[in-house]
C-alpha distance (Angstrom), angle and dihedral (degrees) to the residues before:
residue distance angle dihedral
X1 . . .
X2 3.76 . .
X3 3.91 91.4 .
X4 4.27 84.8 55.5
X5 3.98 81.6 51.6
X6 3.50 98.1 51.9
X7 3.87 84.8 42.6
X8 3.81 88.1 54.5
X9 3.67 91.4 45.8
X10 3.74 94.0 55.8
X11 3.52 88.1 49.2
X12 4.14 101.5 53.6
X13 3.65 79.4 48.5
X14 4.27 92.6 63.3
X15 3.61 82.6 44.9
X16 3.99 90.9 -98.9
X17 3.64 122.9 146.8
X18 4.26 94.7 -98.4
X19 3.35 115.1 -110.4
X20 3.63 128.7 129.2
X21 4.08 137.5 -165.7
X22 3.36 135.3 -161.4
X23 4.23 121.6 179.3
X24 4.07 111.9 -155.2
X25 3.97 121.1 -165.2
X26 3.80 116.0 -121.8
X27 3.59 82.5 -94.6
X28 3.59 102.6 60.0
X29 3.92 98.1 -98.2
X30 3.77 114.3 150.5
X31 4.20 98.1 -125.0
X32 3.06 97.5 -177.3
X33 4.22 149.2 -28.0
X34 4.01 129.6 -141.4
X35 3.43 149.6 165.6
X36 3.53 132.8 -164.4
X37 3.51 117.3 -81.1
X38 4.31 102.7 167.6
X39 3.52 88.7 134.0
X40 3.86 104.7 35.2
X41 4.32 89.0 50.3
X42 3.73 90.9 33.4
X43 3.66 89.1 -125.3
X44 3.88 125.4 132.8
X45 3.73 84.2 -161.8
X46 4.23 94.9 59.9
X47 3.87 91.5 99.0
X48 4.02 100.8 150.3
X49 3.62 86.4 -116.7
X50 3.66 94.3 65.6
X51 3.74 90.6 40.0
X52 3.71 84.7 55.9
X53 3.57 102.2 47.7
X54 4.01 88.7 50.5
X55 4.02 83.3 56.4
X56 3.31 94.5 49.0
X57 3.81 103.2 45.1
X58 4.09 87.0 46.0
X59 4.01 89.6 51.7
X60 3.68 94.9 53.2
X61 3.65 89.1 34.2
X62 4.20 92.1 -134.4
X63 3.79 130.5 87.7
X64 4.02 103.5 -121.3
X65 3.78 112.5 83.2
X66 3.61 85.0 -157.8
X67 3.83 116.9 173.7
X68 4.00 91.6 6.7
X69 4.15 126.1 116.5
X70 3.72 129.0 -142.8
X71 3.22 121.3 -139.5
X72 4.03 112.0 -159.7
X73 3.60 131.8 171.3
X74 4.17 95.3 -132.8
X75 3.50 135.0 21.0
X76 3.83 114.8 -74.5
X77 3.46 116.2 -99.0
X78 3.91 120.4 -123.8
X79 3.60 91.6 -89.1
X80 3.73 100.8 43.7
X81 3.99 87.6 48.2
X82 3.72 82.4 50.1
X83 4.18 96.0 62.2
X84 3.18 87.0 26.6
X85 4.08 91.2 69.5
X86 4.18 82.6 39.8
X87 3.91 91.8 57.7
X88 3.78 94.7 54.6
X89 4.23 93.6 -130.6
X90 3.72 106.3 172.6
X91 3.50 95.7 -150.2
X92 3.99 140.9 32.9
X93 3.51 114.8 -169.9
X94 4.15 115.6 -176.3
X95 3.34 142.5 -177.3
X96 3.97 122.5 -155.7
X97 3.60 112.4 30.5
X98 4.07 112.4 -127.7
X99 3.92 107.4 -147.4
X100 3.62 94.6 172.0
X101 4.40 103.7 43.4
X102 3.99 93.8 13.7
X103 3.64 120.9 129.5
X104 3.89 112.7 -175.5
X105 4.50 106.8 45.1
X106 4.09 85.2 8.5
X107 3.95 133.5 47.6
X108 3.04 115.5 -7.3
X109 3.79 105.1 7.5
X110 4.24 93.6 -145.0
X111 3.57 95.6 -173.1
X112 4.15 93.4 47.6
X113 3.87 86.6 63.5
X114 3.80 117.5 107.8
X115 3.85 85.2 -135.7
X116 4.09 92.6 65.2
X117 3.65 99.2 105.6
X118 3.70 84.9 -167.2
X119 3.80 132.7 30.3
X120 3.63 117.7 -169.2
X121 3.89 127.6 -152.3
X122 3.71 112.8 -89.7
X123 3.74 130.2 -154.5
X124 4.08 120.3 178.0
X125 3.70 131.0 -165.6
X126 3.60 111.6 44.5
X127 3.79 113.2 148.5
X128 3.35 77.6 -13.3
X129 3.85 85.0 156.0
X130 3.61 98.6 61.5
X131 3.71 93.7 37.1
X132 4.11 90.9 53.1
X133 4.07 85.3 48.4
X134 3.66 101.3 52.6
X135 3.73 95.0 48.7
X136 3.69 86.2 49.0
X137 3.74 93.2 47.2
X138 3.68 86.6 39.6
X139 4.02 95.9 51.7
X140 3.77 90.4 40.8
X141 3.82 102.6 58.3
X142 4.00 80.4 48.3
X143 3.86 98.8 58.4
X144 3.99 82.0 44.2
X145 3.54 91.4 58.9
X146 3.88 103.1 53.5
């Protein structure tokens, strides 16, 4: 989780809502690391869990992310949960829960849908301290700045 951090800190400081990924291989190999970059690549889709997923899949050269985790810094969105489920990761492992935009324990609960043809194991609150506090920080500095 402290790689996702320091992928969320690189991203509040390109002006990008912070959050940070990182996929590991069952065996511990770092896959791959992102950030978000939605604003930078002018792409709604550039969550860093799609950016990570696209790592991933290159690295191992295959689509299925089968037997790997993802670390993220907040809950998954709808959409991320959503490839998420279509890259096979075994496990999703967050930090800051996201009542109002999540998508796995909040919203629209992807992987509680009948049609998720995979549900991965999920395990909340790590760092979720630091997480919470840079979006706040984050968020803050932005409603300063209006």
């Amino acid at each position: 989780m402290n790689l996702a951090l320091d992928q969320a800190r690189l991203a509040a400081g390109a002006d990008e809502v912070p959050v940070g990924a990182v996929i590991v291989s069952a065996d511990g190999e770092v896959l791959a690391v992102a950030g978000n970059r939605t604003r930078r690549d002018h792409d709604p889709t550039a969550h860093a869990e799609i950016l990570a997923i696209r790592q991933a899949a290159l690295a191992l050269g295959q689509e299925r992310l089968e037997g790997c985790s993802l670390y993220v810094t907040l809950e998954p969105c709808a959409m991320c949960a959503g490839a998420l489920v279509h890259a096979r990761l075994a496990r999703v492992i967050y930090g800051a829960s996201d009542p109002k935009s999540g998508g796995t324990a909040h919203g629209a609960r992807v992987f509680s849908h009948p049609q998720a043809h995979h549900v991965p194991e999920v395990i909340s609150g790590i760092c979720e301290e630091d997480c919470v506090e840079m979006l706040k920080v984050f968020f803050s500095k932005k409603r300063l700045n209006r």
